[in-house]
Backbone bond lengths (Angstrom), bond angles and torsions (degrees), N, CA, C in turn:
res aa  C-N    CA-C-N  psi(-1)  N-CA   C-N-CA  omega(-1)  CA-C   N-CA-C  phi
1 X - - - 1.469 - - 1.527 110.66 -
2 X 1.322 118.17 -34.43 1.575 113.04 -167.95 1.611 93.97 -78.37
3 X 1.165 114.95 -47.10 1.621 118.34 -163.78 1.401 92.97 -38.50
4 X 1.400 102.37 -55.88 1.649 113.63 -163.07 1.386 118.77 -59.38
5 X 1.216 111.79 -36.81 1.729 123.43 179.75 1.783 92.94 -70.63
6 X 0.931 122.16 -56.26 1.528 122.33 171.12 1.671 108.02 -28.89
7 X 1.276 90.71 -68.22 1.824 102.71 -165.43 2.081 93.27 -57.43
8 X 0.983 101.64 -74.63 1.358 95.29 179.25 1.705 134.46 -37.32
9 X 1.214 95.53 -33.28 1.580 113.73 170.12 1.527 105.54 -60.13
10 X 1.579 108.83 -54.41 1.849 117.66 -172.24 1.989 84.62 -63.24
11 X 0.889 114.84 -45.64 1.496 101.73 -163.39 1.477 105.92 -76.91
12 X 1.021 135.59 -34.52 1.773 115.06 145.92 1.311 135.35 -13.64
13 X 1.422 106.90 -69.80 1.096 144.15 -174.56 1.858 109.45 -42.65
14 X 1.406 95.53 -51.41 1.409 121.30 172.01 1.376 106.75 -70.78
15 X 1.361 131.16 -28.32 1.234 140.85 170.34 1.665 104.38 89.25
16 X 0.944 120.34 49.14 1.488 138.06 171.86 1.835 124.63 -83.14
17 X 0.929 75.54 93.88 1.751 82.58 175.63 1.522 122.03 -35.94
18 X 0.895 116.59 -56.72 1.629 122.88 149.76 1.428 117.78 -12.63
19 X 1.564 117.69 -69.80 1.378 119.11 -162.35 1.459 98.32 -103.91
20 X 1.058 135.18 -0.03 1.368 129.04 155.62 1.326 126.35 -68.75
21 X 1.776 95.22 -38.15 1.909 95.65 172.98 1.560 98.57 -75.95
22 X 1.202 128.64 -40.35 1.414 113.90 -171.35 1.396 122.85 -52.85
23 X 1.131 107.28 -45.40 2.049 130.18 165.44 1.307 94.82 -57.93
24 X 1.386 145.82 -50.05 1.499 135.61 176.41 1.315 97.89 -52.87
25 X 1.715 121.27 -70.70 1.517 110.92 -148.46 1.577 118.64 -60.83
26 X 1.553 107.17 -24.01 1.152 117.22 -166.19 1.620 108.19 -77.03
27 X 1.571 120.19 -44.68 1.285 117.82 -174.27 1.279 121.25 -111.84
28 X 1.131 112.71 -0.36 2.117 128.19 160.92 1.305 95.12 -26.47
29 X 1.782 120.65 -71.94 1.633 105.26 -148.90 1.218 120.40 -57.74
30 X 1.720 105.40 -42.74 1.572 111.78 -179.43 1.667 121.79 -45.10
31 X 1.340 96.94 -55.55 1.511 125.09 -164.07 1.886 111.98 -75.28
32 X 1.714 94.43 -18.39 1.440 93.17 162.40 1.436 118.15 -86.69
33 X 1.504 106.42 -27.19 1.650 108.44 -169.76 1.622 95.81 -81.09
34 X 1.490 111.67 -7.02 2.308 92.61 178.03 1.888 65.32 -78.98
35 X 1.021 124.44 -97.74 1.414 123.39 -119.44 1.375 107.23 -51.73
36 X 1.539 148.02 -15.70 1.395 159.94 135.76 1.978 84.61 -18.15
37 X 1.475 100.25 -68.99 1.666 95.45 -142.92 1.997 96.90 -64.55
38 X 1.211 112.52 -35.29 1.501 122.59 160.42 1.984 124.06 -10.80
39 X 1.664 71.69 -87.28 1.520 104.07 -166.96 1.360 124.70 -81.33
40 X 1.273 118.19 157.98 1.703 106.92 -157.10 1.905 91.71 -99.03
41 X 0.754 125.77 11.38 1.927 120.46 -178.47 1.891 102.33 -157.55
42 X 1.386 97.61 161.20 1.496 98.43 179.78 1.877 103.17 -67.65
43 X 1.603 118.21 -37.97 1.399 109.36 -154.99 1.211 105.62 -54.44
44 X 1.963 115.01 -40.31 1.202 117.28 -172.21 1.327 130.40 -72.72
45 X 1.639 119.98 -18.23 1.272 135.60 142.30 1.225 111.82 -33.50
46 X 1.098 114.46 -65.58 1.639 117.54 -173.56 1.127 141.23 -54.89
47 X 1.654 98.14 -35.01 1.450 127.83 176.88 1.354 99.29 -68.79
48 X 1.659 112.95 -75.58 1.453 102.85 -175.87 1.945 130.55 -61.27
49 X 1.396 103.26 -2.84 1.412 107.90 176.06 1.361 112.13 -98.17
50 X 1.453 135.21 -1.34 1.650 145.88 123.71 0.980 107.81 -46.71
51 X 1.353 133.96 -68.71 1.665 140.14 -154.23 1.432 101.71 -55.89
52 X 1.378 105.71 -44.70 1.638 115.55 -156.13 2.087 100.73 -85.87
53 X 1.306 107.35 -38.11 1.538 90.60 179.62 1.424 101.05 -82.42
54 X 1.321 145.79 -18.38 1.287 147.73 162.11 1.711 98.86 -33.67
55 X 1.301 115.32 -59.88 1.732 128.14 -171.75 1.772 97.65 -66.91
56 X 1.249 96.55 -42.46 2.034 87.09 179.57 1.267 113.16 -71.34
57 X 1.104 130.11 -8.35 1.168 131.82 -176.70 1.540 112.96 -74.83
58 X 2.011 94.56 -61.73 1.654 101.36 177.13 1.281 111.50 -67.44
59 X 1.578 144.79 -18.83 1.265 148.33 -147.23 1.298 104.45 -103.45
60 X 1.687 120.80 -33.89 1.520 125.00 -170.29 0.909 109.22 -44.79
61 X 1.270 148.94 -51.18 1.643 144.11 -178.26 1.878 111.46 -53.76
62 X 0.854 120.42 -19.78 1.139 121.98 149.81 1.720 147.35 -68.38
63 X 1.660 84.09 -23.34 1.921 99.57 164.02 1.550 106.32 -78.59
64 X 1.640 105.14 126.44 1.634 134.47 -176.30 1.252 123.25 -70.79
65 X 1.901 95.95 -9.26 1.716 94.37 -169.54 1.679 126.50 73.85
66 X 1.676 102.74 0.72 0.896 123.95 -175.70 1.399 112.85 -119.64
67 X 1.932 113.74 116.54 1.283 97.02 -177.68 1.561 99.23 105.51
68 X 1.734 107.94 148.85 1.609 91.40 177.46 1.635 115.80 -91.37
69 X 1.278 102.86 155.92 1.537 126.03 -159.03 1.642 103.04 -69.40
70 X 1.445 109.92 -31.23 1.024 119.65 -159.31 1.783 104.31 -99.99
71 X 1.222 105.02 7.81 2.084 123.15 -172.49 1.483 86.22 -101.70
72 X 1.372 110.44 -58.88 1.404 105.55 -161.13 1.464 94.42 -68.81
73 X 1.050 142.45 -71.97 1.690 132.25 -172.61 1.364 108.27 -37.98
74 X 1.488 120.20 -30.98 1.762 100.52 174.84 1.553 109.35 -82.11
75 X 0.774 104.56 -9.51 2.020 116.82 178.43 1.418 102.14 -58.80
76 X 1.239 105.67 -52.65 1.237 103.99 -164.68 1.652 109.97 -90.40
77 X 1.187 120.41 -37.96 1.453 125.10 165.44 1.776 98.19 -43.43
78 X 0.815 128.73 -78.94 1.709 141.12 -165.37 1.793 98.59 -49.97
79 X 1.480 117.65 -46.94 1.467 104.45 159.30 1.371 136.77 -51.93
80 X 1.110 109.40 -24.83 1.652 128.38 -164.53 1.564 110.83 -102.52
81 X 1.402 104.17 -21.83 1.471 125.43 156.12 1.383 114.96 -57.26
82 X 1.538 103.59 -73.69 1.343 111.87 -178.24 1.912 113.36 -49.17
83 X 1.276 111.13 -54.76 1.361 116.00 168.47 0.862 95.25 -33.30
84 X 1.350 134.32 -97.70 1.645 134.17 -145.84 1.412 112.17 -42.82
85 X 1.441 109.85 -45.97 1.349 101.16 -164.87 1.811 115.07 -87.50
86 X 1.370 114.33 12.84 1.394 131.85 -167.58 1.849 81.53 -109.38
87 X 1.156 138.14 -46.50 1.379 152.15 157.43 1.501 108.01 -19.66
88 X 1.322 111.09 -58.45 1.764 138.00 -160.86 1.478 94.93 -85.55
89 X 0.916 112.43 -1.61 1.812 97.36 -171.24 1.700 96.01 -157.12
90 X 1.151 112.24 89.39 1.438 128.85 -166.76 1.482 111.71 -76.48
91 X 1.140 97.46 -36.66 2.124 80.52 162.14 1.305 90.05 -101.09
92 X 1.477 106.08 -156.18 1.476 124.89 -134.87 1.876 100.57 -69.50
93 X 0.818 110.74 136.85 1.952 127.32 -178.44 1.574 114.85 -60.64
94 X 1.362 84.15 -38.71 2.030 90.18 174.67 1.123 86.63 -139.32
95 X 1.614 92.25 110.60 1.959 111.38 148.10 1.123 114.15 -69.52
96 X 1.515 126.33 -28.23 1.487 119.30 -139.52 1.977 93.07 -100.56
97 X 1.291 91.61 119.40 1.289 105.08 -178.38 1.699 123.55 -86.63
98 X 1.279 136.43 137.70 1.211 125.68 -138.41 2.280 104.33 -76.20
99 X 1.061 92.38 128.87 1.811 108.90 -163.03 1.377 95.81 -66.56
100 X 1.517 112.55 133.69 1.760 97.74 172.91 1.151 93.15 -95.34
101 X 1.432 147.55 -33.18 1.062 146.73 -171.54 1.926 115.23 -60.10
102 X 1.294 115.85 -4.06 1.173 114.39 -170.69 1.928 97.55 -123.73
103 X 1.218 124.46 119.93 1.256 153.79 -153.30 1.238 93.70 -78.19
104 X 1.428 139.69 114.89 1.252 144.83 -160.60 1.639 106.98 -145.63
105 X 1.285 105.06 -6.47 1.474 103.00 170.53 1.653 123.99 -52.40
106 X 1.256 108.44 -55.43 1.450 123.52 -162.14 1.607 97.91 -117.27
107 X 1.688 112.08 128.60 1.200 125.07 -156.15 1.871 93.52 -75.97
108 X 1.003 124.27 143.07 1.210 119.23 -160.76 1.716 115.67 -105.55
109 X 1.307 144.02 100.63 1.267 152.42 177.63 1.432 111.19 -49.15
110 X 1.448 135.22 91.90 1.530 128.85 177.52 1.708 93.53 -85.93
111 X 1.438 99.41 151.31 1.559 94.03 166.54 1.295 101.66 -98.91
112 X 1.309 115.51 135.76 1.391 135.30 166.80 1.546 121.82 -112.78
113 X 1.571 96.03 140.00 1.513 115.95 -169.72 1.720 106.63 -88.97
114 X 1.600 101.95 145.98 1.082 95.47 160.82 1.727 146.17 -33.11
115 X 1.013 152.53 104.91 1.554 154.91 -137.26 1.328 91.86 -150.88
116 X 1.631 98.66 141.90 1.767 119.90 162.62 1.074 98.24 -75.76
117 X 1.790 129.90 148.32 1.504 134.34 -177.32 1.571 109.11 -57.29
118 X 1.527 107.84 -46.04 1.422 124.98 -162.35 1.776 94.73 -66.05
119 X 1.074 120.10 -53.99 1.489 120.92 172.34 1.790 135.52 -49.25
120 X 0.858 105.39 -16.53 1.792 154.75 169.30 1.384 116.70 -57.09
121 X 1.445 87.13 -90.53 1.362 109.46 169.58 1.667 117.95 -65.76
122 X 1.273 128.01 -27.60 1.331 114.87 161.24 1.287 113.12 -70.79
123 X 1.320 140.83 -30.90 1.456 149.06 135.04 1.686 124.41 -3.13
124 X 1.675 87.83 -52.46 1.686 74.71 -177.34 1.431 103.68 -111.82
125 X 1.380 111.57 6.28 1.428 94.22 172.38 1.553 114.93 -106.40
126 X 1.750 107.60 21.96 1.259 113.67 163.43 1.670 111.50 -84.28
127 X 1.199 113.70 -15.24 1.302 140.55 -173.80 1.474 112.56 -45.71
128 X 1.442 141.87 138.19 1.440 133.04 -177.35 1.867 99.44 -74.10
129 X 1.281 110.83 125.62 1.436 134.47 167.42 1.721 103.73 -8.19
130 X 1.211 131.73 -49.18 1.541 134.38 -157.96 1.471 94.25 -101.01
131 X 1.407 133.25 -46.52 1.247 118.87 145.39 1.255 151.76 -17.95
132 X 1.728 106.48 -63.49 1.666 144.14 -170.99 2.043 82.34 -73.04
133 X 1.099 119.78 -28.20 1.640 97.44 -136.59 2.156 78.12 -107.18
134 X 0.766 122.25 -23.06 1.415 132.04 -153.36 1.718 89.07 -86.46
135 X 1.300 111.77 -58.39 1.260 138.40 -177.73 1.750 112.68 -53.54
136 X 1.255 103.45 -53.83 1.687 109.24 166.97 1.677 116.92 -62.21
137 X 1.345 100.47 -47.25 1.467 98.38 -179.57 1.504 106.71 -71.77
138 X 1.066 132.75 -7.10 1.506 135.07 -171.56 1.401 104.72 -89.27
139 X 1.397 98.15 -64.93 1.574 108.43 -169.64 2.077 122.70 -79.93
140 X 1.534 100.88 -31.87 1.243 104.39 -176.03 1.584 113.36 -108.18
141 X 1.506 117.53 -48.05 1.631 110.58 148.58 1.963 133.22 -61.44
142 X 1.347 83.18 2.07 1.847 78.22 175.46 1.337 118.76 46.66
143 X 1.486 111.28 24.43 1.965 92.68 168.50 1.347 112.53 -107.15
144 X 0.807 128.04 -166.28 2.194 132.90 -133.01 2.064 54.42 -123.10
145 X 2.341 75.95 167.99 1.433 110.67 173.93 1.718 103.17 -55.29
146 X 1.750 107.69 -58.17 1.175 114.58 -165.97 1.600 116.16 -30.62
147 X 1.543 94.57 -65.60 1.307 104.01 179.92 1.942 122.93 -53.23
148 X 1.410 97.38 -21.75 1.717 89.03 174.73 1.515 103.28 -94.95
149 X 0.925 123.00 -16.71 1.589 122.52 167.57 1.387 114.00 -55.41
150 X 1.767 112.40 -49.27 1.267 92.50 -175.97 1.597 102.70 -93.40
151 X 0.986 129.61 11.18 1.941 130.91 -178.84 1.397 107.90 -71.68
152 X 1.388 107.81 -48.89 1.885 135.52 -177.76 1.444 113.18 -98.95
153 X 1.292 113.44 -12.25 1.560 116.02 175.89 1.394 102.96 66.17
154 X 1.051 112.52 46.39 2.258 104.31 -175.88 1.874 71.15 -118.57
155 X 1.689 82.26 178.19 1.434 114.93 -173.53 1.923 99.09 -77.49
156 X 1.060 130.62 156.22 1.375 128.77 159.33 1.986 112.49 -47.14
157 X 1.051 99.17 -41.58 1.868 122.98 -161.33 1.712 68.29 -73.62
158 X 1.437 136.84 -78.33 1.578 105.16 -164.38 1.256 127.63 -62.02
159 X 1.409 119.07 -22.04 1.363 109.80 -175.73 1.634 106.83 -71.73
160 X 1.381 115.77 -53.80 1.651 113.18 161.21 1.469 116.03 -21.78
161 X 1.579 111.78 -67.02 1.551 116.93 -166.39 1.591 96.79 -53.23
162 X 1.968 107.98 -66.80 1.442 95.90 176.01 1.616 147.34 -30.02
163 X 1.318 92.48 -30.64 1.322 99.38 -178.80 1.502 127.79 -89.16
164 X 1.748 94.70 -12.68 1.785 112.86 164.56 1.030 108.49 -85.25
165 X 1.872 144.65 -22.72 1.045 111.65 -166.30 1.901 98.16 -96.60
166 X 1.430 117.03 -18.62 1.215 120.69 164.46 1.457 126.80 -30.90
167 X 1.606 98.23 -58.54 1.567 105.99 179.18 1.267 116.59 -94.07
168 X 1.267 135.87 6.48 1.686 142.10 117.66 1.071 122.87 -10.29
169 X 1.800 101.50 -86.71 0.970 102.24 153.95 1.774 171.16 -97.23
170 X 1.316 82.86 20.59 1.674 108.22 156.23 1.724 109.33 -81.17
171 X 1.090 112.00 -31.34 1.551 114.47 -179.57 1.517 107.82 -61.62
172 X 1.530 99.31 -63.75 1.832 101.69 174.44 1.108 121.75 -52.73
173 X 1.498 135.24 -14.38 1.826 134.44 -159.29 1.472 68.78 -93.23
174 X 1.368 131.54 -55.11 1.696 120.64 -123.07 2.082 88.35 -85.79
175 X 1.448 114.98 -28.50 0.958 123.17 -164.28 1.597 114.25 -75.05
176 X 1.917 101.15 -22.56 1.439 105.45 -169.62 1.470 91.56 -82.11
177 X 1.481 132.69 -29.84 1.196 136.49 179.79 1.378 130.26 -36.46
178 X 1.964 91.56 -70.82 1.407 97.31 152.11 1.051 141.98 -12.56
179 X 1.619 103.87 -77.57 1.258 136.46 -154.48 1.961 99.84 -62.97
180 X 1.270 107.14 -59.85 1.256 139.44 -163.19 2.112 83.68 -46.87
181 X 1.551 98.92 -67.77 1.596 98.34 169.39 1.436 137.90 -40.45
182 X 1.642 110.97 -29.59 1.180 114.40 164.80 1.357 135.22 -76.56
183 X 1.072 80.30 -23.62 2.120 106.05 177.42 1.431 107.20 -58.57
């Protein structure tokens, strides 16, 4: 498999139709489900998950072979994310300035109920944009505050807050659910 991702990668590069669909078929699903978890509708998923392999395409000659192949393509998907949605909101992207009143020291454990994935995920992409985006990079890219502080340029103290009022309110949707079931 690596040889092959190799060979296909050099055949990018060359701009070969061939190894471009192969690099499509292989990493489409992933790279559609970040921008799904992103974006608030499928069109806009779509849009920006064109836009963004359009950029892997011209950019591939720039991957070192170093590092996984499949990090750097979400790098750039998650940039092209952020663009867009910094696009959609023409003044500043995060209003929400970091809350002193909201306890951000200690990462906070919500208990969460069983949930269908599909139910979930419409969940957080009902989510306000600085929320949805703080929250993905937290929970599904795994990088520290630091690193989304400097990705989004917010303070650490917002990405924390952001990411408490996110799972707030993902806690309450999932909780009215429940509840609603027990009734």
């Amino acid at each position: 498999m690596k040889n092959d991702l190799e060979t296909y990668i050099k055949q990018c590069v060359q701009n070969d139709r061939g190894g471009q669909l192969k690099i499509y078929q292989l990493f489409s699903p992933v790279l559609y489900g970040i921008c799904l978890k992103y974006m608030k509708n499928e069109d806009d998923a779509k849009d920006v998950f064109q836009e963004a392999f359009i950029i892997v395409f011209e950019k591939i000659h720039q991957y070192k072979f170093e590092g996984s192949f499949e990090g750097w393509l979400k790098r750039i998907f998650i940039n092209k994310l952020i663009e867009t949605l910094n696009k959609k909101r023409k003044e500043s992207f995060f209003l929400d300035v970091f809350d002193p009143d909201v306890n951000v020291t200690d990462e906070e454990e919500l208990e969460i109920f069983p949930i269908e994935q599909e139910k979930l995920l419409e969940y957080i992409r009902d989510l306000p944009d600085q929320y949805r985006m703080v929250f993905n990079l937290y929970v599904f890219e795994k990088m520290k505050h630091k690193e989304i502080a400097e990705l989004l340029k917010i303070s650490e103290g917002t990405s924390k807050s952001n990411l408490n009022r996110a799972k707030r309110i993902l806690q309450k949707r999932i909780l009215s659910i429940k509840n609603f079931k027990t009734a």
